[in-house]
N, C-alpha and C positions, 0 to 999 in steps of 0.2 A: 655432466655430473648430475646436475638439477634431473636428467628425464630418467638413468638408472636409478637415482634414490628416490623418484617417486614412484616407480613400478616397484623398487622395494616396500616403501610406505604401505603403499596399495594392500599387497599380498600382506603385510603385517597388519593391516586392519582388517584382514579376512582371516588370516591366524588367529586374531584377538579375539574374532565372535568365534570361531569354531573352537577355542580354548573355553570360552563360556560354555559353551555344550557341555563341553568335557567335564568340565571341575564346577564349575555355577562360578555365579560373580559377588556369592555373599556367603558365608559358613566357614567350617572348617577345612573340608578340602578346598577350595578355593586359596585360601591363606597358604596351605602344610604348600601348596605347588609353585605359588609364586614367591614364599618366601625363598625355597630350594631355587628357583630357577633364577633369582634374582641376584640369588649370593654370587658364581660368579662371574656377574655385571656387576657387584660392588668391590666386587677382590680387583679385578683384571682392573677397573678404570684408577686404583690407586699404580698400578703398572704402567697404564696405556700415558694416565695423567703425570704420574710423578716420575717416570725414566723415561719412557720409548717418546712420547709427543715433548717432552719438556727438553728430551736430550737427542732424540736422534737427529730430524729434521734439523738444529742449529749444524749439529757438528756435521750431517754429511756435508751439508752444503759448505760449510766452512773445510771441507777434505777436498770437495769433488773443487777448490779453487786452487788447491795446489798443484805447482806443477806436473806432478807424476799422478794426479787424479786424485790421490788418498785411498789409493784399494785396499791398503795393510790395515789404514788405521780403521776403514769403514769396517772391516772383515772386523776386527779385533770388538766395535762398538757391537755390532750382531751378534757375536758369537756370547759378548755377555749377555745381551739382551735374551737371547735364545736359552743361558743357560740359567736365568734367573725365574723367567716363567715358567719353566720346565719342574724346580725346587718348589715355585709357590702351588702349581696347581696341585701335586703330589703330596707335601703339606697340608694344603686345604682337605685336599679328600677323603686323608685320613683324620681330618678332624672334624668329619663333618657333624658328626651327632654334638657335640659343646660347640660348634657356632650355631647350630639348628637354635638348640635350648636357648642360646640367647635373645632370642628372640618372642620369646612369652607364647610360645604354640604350647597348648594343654591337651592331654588326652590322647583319643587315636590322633588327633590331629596334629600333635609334634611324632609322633613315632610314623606316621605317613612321610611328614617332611625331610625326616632324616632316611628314610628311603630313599625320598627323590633326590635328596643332598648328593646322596652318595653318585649317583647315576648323572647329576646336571654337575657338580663343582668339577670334573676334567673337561669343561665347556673354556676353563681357563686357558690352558695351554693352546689351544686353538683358536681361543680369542688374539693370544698374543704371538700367535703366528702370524695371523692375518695383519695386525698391526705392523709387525716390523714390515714384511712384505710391503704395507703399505705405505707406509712412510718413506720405504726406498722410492719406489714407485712417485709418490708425492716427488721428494725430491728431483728426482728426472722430470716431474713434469706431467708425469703418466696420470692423469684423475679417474677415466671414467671404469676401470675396472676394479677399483676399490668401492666406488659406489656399487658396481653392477653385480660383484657377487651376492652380498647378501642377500638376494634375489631367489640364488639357490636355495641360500639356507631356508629360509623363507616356504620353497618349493617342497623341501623333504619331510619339514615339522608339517606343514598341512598334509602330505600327504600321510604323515603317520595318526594325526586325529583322524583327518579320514576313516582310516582302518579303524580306529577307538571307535569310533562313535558306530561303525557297521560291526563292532562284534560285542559291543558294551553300551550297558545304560549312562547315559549321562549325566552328573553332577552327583552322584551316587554319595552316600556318608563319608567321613575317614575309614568308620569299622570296615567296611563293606568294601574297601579296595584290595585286590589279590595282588598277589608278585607279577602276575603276566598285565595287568592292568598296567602298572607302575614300569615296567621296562619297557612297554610300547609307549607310553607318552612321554616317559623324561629319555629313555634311549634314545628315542626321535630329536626330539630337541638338540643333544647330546651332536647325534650324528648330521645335522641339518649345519651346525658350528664348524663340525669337520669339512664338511663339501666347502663350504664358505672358505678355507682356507687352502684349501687345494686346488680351488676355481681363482686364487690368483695367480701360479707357477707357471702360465704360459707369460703372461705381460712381464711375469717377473723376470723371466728370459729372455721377453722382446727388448727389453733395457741392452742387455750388451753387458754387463753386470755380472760377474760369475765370481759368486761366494765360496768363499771356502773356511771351515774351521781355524782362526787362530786364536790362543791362550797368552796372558801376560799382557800388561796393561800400564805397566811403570813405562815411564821414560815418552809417551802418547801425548802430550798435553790433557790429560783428562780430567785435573783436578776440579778446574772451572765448574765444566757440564758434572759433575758428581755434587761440586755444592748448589747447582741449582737445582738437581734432581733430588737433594735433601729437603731444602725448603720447598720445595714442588708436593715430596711425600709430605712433609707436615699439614701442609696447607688439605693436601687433599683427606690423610689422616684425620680433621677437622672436618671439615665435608662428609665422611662417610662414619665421623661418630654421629653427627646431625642427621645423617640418613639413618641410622642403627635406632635411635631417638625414633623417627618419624614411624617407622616398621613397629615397634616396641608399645606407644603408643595407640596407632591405629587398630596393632592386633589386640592389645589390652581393654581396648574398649569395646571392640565389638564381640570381644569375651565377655564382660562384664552383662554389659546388654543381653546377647545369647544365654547367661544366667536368667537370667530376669525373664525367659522366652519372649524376647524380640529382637528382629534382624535389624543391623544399621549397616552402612557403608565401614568397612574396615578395610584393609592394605589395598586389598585386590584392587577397590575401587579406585584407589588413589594412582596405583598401578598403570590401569589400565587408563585414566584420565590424564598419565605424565606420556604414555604411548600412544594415544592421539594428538596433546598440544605437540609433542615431537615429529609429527611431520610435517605438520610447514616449516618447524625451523628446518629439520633436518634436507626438507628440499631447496630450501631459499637459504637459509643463514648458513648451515654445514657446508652445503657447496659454493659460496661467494668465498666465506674464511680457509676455505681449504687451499684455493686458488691463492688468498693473499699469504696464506703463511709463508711458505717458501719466497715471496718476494720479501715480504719484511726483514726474514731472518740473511737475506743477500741484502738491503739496504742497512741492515745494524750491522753485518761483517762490515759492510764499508763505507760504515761511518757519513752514509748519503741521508743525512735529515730531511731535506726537500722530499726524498721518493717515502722515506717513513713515511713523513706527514703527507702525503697523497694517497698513501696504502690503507691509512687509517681513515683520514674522510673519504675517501670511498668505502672503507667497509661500514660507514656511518652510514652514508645518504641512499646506497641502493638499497641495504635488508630496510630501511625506515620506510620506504617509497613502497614498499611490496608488507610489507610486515602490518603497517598501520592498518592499511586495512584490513587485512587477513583478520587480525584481531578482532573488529567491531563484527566482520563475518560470523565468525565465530561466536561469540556470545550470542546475537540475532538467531543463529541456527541450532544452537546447540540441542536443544531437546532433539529436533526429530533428527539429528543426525546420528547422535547417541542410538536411537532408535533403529536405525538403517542399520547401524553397525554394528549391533548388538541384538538381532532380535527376540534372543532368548530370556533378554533383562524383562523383567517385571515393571510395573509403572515405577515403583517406589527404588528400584535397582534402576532405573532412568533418572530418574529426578534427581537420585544421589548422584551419578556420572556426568548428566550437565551441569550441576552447580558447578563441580568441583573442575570439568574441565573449562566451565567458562571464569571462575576467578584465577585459572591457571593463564588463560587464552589473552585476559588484562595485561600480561608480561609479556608477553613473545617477544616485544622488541627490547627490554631493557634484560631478556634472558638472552639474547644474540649480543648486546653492547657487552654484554659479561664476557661470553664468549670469544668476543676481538679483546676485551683485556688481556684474557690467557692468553694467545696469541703475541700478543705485540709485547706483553713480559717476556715469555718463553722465547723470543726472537731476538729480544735486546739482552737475553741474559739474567736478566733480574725476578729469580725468584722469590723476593724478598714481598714483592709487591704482589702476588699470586697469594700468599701468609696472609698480607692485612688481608686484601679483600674478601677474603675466605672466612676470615674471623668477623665481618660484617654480614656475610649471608647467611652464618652458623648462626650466628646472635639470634637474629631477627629470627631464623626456625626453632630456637628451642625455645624465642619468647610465645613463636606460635603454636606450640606441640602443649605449653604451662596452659595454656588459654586453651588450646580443645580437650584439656582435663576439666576444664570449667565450665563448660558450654555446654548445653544438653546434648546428650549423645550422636544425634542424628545429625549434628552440626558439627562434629570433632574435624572429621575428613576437610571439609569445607574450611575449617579454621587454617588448617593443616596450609591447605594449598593457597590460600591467601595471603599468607607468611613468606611463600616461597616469592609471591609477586612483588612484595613487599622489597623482601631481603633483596631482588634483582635489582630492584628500582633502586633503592639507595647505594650498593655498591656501582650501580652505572653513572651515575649521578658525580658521584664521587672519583671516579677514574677518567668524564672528560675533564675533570679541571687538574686532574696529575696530569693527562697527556698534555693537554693544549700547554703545561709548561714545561712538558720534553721536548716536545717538536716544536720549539716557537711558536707556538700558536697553533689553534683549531678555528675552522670557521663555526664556531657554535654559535652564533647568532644566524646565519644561514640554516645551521641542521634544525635548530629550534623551530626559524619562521616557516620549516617545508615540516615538520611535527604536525606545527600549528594548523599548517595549511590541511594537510590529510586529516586530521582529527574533524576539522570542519567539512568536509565533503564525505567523511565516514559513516562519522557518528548518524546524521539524518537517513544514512542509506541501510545502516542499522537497525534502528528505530522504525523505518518501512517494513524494513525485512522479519521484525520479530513483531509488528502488529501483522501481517500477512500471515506468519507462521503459527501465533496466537488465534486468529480468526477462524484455521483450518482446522486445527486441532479442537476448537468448542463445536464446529458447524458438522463434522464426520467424525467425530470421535477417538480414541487411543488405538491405535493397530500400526503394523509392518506397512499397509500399500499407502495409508492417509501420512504415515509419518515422510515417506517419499516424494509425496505429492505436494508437502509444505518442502519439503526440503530444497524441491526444486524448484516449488514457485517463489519461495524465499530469497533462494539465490539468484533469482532471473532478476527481482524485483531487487534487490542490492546493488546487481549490476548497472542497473539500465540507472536506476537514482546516482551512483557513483560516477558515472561517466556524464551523466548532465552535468550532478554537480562540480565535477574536475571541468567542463569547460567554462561552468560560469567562473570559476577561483580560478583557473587557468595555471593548474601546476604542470610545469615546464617536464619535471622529471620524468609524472606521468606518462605525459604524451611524447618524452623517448625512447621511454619502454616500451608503449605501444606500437610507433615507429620501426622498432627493431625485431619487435616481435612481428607485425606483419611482413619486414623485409625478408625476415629467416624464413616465413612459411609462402612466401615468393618466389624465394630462393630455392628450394628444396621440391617446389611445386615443377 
């Protein structure tokens, strides 16, 4: 799972700068495309969050234990599943120009975005293709072909900036974009989502699995998994008005400022700073949780609390052991990585993208403890508890979104994303001391004292790694090949500091990670 989702990562960080080409990382087109392209990723994950992940994975597993498998009742769970995304993406699409507007795009630059609306919001139904797909698949057991499509999609949208960028200028005004401009990049996009869900239909058949349409849905047991996929929709309904907020926001300010003729950080930046902290989770948190779901939601069918509480501190101490330090990486590197990965940004289009992804990079691990929240809710059934914690990371964003209306402009973004660090931290906080009293207990004084431990062997290798990276950047100045040259020798020098320091603290976990990892490439050798 971990090596398909980082060859997805990969390509989507080479998508990321080649979409800078395309659209720039600060204006109006930048904003009119990634608001479009964004919408739906916020529609689908109120789907993927509040019915297909909240509901399918309990109930198949809880079908596939009954005697006769559960084919009727599985067939009956998909075919709503099927027919609901089917209503919302067709919905959306016609509604695109009144969700555009909502979102404070002015000028050519909201009449761009409801272009692109139109051409990116049936992104939906293919998102939620892919989900049910993989959720079966999860369920079986099947992981790494759910990772490894996006890869495709990945494949097609590069290769359609490609084509942009070889028959069109780049980052070009709102005015100045044509209709054939606008169907080559968001039709791309579009058609990159479709491969991604037709690239699972073979594994989906390696299952053994053969769906068929059924209708009616009384008499199923389905009341349960319906009210936890109501409180699932509220919770996430709350979530994605704090996200509506954060867009609204961020686009209003660097309107306001682009009044004034000066450029700041708005959406895009934020954007694209939530699309790099996203792949170390996505390769280390996504893939550990994806593994534990399905066991959980088998240990709360049957009522086994020993294997919960084993499901859980494991999803605690392995993303912490690998996470902690990612994080302090992260910060130490972030300018010239931003740099590497964007070479199109501007100093001042850099500077805004590492603040913002290094007070994001602070969370990684208390944004993964959230993440085993959902999780171990959605598996024990209790939607209720998805609600609070949802209303605790909303809070904290819209107190942070009040606060980047206050702030000088060029700090709003930055407000933004340290809200979000915030909000993780305290709803994680708050959900080991509810688990540890479900499961009889958590070893939290063990996860704490292996926190504590990594933070001390981090942090200094940190602090080497971003005076190093500091040093090259004043001694060779701002460019593409010096930004690489810290980048790497940053990271050499992190390395080598982290593994000294991991022998003198002598954490255990480390070194059977390390262990494992040399056995597997021993193995395979």
């Amino acid at each position: 799972m971990a090596s398909g989702s980082m060859a997805s990562r990969v390509l989507g960080i080479v998508r990321n700068a080649l979409l800078v080409a395309c659209v720039g990382a600060v204006g109006g087109t930048s904003d009119a495309f990634q608001t479009a392209n964004t919408l739906p990723n916020t529609i689908f994950i109120l789907l993927s969050g509040g019915v297909l992940s909240a509901v399918l994975i309990p109930e198949i597993t809880r079908a596939m234990a009954r005697a006769d498998g559960g084919q009727e009742i599985i067939d009956r769970l998909l075919t709503a599943a099927l027919g609901l995304v089917t209503i919302v993406a067709l919905v959306c699409t016609l509604g695109a120009a009144p969700l555009i507007t909502l979102f404070q795009l002015q000028g050519p630059a909201r009449d761009l975005g409801i272009f692109f609306a139109y051409l990116c919001l049936p992104q939906i139904l293919f998102y939620g293709v892919s989900a049910i797909l993989g959720q079966v698949l999860n369920a079986y057991d099947r992981f790494a072909a759910v990772m490894w499509t996006p890869v495709l999609a990945n494949v097609v949208q590069i290769a359609g900036m490609g084509i942009f960028l070889s028959q069109y200028v780049g980052a070009e005004p709102a005015e100045r974009w044509t209709p054939p401009m606008v169907w080559l990049l968001a039709g791309t996009a579009t058609l990159g989502v479709a491969v991604q869900a037709l690239g699972l239909l073979p594994a989906f058949r390696g299952t053994g699995f053969r769906f068929r349409l059924r209708w009616g849905w009384r008499g199923y047991g389905f009341r349960r998994p319906f009210q936890v996929a109501l409180w699932t929709i509220a919770a996430l309904l709350i979530g994605q008005a704090g996200g509506v907020v954060v867009t609204m926001v961020a686009n209003a300010v660097a309107a306001e400022a682009r009044r004034h003729g000066v450029e700041v950080a708005g959406y895009m930046v934020y954007t694209l700073a939530f699309q790099i902290f996203m792949v170390p989770h996505g390769i280390i948190t996504t893939s550990i949780l994806t593994a534990l779901y399905p066991r959980m939601a088998r240990s709360a069918h049957a009522a086994n609390v020993d294997a919960l509480r084993s499901d859980v501190t494991r999803g605690l101490t392995l993303p912490a052991t690998i996470m902690v330090p990612i994080s302090a990486a992260a910060v130490a590197l972030a300018a010239p990585g931003v740099k590497v990965l964007t070479p199109s940004l501007e100093p001042l289009g850099v500077a805004s993208l590492a603040w913002a992804f290094s007070l994001m990079a602070l969370g990684l691990f208390p944004y993964g403890v959230v993440a085993l929240q959902q999780r171990y809710a959605l598996a024990r059934g209790d939607g209720r508890m998805n609600f609070r914690f949802q209303l605790v990371i909303t809070g904290v964003q819209l107190a942070s979104c009040v606060a980047a209306l206050l702030v000088p402009a060029p700090w709003a973004v930055a407000t933004i994303c340290l809200g979000q660090t915030l909000g993780n931290t305290m709803a994680a906080a708050v959900f080991l001391i509810v688990a540890q009293r479900q499961v009889g207990g958590l070893p939290l004084r063990a996860v704490g004292g292996l926190v504590l431990r990594l933070l001390a062997v981090s942090v200094p290798a940190g602090l080497a790694s971003w005076f190093v990276v500091t040093w090259i950047d004043r001694a060779l100045g701002f460019g593409w090949t010096t930004a690489l040259i810290a980048l790497a020798a940053g990271a050499t020098v992190f390395g080598v500091v982290l593994l000294v320091a991991t022998r003198l603290v002598r954490i255990a976990e480390i070194d059977a990670l390390l262990a494992r990892g040399v056995g597997l490439i021993r193995r395979r050798s």
